[in-house]
Backbone bond lengths (Angstrom), bond angles and torsions (degrees), N, CA, C in turn:
res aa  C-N    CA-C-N  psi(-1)  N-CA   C-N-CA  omega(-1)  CA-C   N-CA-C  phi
1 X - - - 1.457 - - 1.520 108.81 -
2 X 1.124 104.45 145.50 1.913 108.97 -159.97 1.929 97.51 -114.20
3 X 1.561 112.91 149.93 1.676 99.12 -171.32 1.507 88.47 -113.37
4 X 0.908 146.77 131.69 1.806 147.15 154.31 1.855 99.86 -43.00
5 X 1.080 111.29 125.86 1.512 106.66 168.42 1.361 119.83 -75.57
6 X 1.447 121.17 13.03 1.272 118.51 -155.23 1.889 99.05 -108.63
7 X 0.897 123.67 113.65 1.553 119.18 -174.09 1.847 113.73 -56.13
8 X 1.266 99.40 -21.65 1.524 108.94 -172.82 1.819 110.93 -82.07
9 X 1.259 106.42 -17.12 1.510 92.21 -168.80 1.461 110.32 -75.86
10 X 1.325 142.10 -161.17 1.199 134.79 -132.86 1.601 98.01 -145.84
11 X 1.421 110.21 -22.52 1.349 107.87 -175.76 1.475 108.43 -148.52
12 X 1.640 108.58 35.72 1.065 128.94 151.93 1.643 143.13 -134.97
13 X 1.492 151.78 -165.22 0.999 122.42 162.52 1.485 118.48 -136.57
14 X 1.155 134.38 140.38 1.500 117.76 171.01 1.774 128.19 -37.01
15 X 1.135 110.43 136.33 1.479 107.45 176.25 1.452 118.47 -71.24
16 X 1.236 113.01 -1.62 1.617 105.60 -175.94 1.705 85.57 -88.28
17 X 1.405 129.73 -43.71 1.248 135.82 -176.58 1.313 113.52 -58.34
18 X 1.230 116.72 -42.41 1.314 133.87 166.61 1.714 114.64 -54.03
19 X 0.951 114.61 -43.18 1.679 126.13 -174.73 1.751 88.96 -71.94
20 X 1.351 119.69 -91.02 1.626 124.93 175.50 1.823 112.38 -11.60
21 X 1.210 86.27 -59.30 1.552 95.61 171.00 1.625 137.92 -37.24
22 X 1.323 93.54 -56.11 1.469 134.16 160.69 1.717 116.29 -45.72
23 X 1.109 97.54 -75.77 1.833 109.22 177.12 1.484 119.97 -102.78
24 X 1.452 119.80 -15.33 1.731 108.95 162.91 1.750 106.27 -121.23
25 X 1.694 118.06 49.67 1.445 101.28 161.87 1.230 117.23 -45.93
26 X 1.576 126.11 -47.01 1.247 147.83 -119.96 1.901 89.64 -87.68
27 X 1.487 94.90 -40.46 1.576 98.38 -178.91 1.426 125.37 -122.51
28 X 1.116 97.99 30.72 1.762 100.44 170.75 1.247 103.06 -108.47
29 X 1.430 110.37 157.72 1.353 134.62 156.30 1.481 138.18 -41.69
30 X 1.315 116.90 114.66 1.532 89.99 -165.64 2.130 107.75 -65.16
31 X 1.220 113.18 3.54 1.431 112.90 -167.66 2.141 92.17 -95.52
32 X 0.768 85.80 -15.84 1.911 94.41 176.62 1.563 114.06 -68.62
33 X 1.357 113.83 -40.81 1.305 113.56 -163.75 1.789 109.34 -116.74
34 X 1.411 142.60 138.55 1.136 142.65 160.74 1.064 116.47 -29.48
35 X 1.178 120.99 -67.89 1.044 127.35 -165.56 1.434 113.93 -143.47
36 X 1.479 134.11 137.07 1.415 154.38 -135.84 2.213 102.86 -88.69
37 X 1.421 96.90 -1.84 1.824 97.67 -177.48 1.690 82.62 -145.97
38 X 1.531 99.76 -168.50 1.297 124.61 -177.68 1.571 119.15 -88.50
39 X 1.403 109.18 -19.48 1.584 113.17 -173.32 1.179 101.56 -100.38
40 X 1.313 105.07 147.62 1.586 113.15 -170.69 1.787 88.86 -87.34
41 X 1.701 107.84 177.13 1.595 106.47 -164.29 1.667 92.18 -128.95
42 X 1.353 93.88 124.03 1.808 106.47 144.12 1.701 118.08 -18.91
43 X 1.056 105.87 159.83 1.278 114.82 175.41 1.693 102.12 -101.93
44 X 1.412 119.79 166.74 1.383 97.49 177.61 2.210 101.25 -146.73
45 X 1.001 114.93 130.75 1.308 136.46 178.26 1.463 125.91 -104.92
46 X 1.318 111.90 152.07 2.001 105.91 156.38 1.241 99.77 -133.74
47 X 1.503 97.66 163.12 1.297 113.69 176.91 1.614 102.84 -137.03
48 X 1.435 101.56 147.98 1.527 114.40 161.97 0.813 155.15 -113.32
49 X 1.604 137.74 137.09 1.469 132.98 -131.44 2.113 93.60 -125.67
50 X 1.406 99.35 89.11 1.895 81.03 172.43 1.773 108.01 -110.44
51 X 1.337 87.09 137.27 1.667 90.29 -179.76 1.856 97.01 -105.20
52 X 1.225 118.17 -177.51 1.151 133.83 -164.11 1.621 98.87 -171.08
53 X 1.544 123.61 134.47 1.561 122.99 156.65 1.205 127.01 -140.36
54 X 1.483 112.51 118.69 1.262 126.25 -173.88 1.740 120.73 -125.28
55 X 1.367 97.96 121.47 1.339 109.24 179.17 1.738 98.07 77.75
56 X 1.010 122.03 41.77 1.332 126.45 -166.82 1.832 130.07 35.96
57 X 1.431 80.91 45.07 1.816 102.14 -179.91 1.511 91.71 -120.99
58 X 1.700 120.22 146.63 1.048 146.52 161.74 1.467 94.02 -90.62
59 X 1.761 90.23 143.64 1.651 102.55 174.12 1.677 84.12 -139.98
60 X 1.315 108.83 162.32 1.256 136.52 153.54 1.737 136.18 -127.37
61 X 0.979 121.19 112.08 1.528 125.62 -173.39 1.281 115.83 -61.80
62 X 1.691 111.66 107.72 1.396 110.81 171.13 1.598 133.89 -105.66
63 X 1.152 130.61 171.13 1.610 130.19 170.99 1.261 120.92 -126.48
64 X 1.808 105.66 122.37 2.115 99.99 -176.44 1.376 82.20 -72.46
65 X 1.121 100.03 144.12 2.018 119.09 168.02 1.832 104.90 -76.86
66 X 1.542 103.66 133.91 1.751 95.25 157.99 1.226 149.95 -114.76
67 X 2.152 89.09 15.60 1.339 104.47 158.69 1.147 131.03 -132.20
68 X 0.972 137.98 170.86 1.598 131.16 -176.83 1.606 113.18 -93.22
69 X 1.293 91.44 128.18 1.494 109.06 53.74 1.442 98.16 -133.37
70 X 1.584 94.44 -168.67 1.958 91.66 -168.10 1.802 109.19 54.46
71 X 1.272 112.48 60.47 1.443 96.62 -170.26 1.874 87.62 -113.42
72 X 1.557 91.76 128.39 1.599 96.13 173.28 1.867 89.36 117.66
73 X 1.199 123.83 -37.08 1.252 132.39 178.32 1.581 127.61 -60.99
74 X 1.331 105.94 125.95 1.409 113.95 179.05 1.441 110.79 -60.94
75 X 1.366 118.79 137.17 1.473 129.53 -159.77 1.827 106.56 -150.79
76 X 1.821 91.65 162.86 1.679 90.70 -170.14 1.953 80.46 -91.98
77 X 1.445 127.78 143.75 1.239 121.78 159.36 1.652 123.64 -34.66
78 X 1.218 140.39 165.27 1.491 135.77 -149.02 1.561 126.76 137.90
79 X 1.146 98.30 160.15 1.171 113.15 176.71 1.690 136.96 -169.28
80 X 1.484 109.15 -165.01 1.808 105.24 160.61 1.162 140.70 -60.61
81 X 1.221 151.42 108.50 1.631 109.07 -175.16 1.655 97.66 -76.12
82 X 1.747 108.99 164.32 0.910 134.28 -166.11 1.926 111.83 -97.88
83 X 1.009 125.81 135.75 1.437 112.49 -172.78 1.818 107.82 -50.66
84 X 1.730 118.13 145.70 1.554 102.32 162.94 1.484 94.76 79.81
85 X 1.300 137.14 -19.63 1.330 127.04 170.47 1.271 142.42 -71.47
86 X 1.100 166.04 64.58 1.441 144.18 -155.39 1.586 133.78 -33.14
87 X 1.181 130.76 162.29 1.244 128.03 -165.09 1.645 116.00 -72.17
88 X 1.500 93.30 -33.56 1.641 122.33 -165.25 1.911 106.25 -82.48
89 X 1.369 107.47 -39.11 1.304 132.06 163.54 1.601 124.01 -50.33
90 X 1.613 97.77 -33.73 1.634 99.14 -153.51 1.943 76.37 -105.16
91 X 0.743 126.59 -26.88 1.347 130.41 176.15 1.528 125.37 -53.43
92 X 1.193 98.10 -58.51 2.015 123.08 154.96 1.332 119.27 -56.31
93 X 1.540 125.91 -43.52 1.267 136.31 172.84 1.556 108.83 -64.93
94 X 1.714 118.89 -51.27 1.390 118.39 173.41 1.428 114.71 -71.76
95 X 1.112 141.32 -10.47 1.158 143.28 169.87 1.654 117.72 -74.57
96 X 1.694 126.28 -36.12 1.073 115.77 -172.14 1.177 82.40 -111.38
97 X 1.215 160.72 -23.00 1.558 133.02 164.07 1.464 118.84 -60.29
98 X 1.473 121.00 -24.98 1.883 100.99 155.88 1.130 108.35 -120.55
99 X 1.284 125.49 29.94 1.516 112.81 157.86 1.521 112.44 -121.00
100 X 1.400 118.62 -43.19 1.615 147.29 -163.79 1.708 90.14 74.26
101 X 1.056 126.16 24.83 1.389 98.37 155.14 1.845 113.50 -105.78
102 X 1.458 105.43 144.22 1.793 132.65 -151.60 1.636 92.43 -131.94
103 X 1.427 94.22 164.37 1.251 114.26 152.81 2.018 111.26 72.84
104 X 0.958 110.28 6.76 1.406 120.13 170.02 1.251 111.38 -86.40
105 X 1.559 107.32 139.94 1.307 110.02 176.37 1.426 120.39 -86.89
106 X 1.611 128.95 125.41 1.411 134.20 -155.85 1.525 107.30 -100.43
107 X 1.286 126.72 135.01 1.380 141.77 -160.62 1.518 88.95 -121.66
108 X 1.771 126.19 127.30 1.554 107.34 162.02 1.387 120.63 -83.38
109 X 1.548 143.96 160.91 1.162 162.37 173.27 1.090 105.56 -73.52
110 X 1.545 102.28 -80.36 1.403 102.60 -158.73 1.830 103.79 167.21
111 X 1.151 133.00 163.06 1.235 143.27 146.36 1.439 151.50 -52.21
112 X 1.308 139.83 107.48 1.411 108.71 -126.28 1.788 82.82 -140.06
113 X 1.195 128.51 126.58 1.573 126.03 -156.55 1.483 128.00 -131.55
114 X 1.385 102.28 -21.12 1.281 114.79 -156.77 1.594 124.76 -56.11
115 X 1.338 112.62 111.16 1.834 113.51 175.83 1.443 105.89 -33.05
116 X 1.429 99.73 109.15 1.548 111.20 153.73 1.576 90.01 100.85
117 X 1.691 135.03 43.00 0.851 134.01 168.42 1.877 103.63 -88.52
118 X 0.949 92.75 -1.20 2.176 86.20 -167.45 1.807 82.29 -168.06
119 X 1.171 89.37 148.15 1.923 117.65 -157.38 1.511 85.20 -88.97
120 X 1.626 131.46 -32.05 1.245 122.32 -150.49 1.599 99.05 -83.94
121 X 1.481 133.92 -4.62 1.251 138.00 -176.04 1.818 116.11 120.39
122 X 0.889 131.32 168.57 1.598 144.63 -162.57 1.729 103.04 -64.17
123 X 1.597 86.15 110.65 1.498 100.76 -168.69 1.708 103.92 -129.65
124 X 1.340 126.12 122.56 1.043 137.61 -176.59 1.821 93.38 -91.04
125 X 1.098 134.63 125.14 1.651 124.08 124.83 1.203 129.81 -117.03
126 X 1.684 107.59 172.67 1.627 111.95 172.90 0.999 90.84 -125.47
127 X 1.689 93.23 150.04 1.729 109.48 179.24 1.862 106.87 -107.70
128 X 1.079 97.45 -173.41 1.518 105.24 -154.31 1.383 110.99 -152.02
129 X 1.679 145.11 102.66 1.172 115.18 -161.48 1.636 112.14 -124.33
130 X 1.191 146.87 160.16 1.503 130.50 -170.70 1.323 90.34 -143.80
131 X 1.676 120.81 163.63 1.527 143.65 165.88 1.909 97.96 -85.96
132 X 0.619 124.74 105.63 1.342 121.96 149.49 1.755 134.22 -76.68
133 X 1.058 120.08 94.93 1.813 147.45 -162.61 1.562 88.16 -20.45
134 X 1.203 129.52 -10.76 1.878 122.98 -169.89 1.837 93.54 148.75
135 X 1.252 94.81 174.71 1.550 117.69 -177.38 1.578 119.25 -72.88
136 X 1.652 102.88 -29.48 1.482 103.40 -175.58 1.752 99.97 -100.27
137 X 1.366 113.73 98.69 1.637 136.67 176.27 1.429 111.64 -130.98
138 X 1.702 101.24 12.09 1.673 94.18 160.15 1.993 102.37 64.88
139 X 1.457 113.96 41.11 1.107 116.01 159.16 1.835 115.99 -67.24
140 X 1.046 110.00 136.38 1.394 114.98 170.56 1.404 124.03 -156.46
141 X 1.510 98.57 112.92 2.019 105.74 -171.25 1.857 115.69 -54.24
142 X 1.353 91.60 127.85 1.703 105.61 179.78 1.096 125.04 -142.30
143 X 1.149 147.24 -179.14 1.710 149.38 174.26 1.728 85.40 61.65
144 X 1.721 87.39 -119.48 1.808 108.05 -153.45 1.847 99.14 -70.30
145 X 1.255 111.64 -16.55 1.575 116.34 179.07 1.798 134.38 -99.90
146 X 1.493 94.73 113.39 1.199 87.86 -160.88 1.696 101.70 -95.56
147 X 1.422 125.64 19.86 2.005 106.12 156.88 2.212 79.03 -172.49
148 X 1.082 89.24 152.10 1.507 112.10 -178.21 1.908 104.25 -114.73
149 X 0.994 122.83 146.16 1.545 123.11 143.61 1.371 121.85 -170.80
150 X 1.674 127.75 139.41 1.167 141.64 175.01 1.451 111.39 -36.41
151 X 1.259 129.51 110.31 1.791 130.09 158.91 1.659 112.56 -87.52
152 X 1.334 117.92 147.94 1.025 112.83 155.61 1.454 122.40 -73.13
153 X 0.986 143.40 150.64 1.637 151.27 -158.09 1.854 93.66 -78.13
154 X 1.591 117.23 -46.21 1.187 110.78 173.59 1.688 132.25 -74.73
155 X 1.485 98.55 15.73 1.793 110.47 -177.86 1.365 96.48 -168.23
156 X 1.622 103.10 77.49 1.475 132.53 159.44 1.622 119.45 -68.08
157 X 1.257 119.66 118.45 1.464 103.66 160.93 1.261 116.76 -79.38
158 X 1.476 122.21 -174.43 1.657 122.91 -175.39 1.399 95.50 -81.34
159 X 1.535 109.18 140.23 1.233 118.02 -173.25 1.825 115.43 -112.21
160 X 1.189 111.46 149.91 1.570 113.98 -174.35 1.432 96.77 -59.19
161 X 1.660 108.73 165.44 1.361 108.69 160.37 1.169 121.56 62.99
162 X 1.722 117.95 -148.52 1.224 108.58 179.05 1.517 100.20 -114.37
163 X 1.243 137.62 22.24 1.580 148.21 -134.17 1.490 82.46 -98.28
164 X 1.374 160.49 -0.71 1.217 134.01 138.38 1.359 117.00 -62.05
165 X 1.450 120.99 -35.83 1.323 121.24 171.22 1.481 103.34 -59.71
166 X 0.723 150.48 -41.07 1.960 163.66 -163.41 1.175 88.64 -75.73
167 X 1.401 128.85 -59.48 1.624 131.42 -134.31 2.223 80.11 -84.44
168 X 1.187 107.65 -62.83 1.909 120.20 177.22 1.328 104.77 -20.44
169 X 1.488 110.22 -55.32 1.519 117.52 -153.71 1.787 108.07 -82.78
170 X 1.508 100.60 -48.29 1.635 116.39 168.19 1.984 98.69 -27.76
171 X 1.573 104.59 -65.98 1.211 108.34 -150.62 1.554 102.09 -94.80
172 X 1.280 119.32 18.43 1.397 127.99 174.06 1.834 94.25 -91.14
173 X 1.404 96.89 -51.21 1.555 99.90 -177.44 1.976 127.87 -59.61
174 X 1.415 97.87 -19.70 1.527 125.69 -178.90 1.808 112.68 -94.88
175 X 1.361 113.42 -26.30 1.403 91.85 -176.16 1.519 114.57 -111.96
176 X 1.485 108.80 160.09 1.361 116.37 -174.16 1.727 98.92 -67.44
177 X 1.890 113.69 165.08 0.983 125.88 142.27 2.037 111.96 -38.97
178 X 1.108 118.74 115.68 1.379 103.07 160.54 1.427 132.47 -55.61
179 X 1.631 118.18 118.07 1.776 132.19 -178.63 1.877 73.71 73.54
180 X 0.928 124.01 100.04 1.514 138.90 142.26 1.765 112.98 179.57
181 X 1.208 116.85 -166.89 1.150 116.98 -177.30 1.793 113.08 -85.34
182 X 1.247 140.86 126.16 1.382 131.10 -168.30 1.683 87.11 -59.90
183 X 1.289 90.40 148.68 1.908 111.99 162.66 1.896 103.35 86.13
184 X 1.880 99.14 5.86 1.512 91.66 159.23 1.301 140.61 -99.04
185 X 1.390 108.52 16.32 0.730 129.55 175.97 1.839 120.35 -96.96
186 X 1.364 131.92 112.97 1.589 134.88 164.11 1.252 113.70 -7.13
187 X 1.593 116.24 98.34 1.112 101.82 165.64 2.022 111.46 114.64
188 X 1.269 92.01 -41.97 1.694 113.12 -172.17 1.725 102.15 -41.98
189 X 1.179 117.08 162.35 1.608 99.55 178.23 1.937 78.54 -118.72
190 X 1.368 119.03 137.65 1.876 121.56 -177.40 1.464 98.28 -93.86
191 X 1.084 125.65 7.43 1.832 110.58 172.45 1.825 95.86 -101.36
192 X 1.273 114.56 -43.23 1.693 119.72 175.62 1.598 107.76 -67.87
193 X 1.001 135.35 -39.90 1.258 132.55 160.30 1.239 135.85 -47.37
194 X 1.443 111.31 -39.22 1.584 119.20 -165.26 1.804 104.33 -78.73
195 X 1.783 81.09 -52.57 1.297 98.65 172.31 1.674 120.06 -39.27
196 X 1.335 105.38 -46.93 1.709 117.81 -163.97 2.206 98.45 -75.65
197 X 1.310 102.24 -20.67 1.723 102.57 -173.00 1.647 89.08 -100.73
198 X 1.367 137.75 -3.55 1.271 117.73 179.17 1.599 90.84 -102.11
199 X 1.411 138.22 -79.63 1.695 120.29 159.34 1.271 123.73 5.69
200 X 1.159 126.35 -56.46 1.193 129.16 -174.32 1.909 125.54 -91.29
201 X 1.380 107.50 -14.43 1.235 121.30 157.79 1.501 110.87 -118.25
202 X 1.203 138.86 24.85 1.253 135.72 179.44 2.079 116.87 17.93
203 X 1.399 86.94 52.17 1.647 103.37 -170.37 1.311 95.75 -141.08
204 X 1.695 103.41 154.30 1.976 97.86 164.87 1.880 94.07 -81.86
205 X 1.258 79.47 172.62 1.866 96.71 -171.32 1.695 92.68 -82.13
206 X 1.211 122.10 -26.13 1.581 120.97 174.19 1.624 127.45 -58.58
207 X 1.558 105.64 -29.34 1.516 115.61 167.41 1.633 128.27 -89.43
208 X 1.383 107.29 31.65 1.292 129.40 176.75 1.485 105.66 -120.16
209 X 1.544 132.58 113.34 1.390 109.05 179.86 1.347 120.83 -77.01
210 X 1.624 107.48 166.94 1.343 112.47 -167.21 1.493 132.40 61.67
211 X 1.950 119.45 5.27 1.375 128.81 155.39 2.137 76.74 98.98
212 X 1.224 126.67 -6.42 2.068 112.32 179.24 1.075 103.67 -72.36
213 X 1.354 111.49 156.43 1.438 102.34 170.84 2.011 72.92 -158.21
214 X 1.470 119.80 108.83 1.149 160.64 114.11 1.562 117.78 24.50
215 X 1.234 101.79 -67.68 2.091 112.51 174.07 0.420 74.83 -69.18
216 X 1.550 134.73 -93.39 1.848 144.20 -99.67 1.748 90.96 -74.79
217 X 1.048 124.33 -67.77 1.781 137.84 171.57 1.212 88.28 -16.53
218 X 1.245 142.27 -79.87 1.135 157.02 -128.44 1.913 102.28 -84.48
219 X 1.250 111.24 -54.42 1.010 106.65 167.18 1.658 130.92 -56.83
220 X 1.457 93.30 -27.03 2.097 90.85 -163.68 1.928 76.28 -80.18
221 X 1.202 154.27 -38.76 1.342 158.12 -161.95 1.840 91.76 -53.87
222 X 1.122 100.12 -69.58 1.353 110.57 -166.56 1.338 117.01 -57.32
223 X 1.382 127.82 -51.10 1.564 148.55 157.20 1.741 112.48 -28.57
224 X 1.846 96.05 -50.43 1.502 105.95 -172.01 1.740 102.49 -74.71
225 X 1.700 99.29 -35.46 1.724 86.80 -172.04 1.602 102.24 -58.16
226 X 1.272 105.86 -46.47 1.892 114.47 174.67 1.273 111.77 -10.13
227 X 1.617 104.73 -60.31 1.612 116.41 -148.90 1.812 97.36 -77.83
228 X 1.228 104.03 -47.87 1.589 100.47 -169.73 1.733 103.88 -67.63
229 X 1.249 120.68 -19.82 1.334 111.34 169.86 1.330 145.77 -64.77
230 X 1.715 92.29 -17.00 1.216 118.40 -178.64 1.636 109.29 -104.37
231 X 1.448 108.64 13.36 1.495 124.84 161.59 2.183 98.92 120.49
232 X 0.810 112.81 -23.80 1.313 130.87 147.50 1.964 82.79 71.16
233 X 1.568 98.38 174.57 1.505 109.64 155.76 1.602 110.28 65.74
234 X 0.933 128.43 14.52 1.510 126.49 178.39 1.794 118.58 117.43
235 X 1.106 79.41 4.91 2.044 100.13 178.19 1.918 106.95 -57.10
236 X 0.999 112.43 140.25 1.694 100.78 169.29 1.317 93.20 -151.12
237 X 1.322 98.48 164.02 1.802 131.67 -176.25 1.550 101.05 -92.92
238 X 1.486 143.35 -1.88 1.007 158.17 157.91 1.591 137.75 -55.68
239 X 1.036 138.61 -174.28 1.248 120.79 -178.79 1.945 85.47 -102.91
């Protein structure tokens, strides 16, 4: 790991700071030093993953971005977190500032890290994913987004970042084994599942015998061939 000698850069530290660092942790100030170790820190973001199903189609809510990078690019909603904020907080906050949609309950994903995921420098996020009751929730693009609209999961545009990888994993975590019970599948979350096969058959999953339910099967099949087609498995449209 390499230090910038320059005290001003953003994701580095001066070497005189660096030296102090080194031989007086023990007695410096925490107001003396940038940062509390030797490695400079990632920046850190969330992003959000809302699905919606109607007529036994998966949708997902997207945002064209209106700055760069990726500016003009279809994106999962997101953002910075804010100092003093929570993860779960900054998630809800980025969601109704470019969407105005609130009040959903947020499930986490997962952590998403990879060097050279965002051009602007080493950016850690967590994603965050919710059911949305249907498509009409009064989405409306704001802040960093200048137009929003519902895709079906099987006619993806190219996505910023690595947020197809985000968007894969979200809905890896949400769907049932196909013809089995939702949540038998590794990993599946069974309250996002059940939910996603009753949406989509406007039935409880209990009036199907044996826990099948026939469409819905049929759909997560079709959705999944989607994903691997579009390079599937951890593939992104991202840097």
């Amino acid at each position: 790991c390499s230090f910038s000698t320059s005290s001003s850069t953003g994701f580095g530290i001066g070497m005189e700071k660096k030296q102090k660092l080194d031989s007086q942790q023990d007695d410096s100030k925490e107001d003396d030093l940038p940062y509390k170790y030797r490695w400079p820190r990632p920046s850190v973001t969330t992003d959000i993953v809302i699905f919606a199903v109607e007529e036994a189609i998966p949708y997902v809510l997207l945002i064209k971005r209106g700055n760069p990078p990726f500016q003009g690019s279809w994106a999962l909603p997101g953002g910075f977190l804010d100092l003093g904020e929570g993860l779960e907080a900054c998630a809800a906050r980025e969601l109704q500032e470019e969407t105005g949609v609130a009040g959903l309950p947020l499930a986490q994903v997962g952590a998403f890290g990879d060097p050279g995921r965002d051009p602007r420098g080493p950016t850690v996020t967590v994603a965050f994913m919710a059911l949305a009751p249907s498509r009409a929730i009064g989405a409306k693009a704001a802040d960093d987004a200048v137009d929003e609209e519902w895709f079906p999961l099987t006619n993806l545009p190219s996505l910023a970042f690595d947020h197809l990888k985000i968007l894969e994993e979200a809905w890896q975590r949400c769907k049932p084994e196909p013809m089995t019970t939702p949540g038998a599948e590794a990993g599946a979350d069974p309250a996002l599942s059940t939910a996603l096969i009753d949406r989509a058959t406007g039935k409880p999953l209990g009036s199907v015998p044996g826990g099948e339910d026939t469409a819905a099967a049929l759909a997560m099949v079709k959705v999944t061939a989607s994903f691997e087609g579009k390079g599937g498995s951890g593939s992104s449209s991202g840097p």
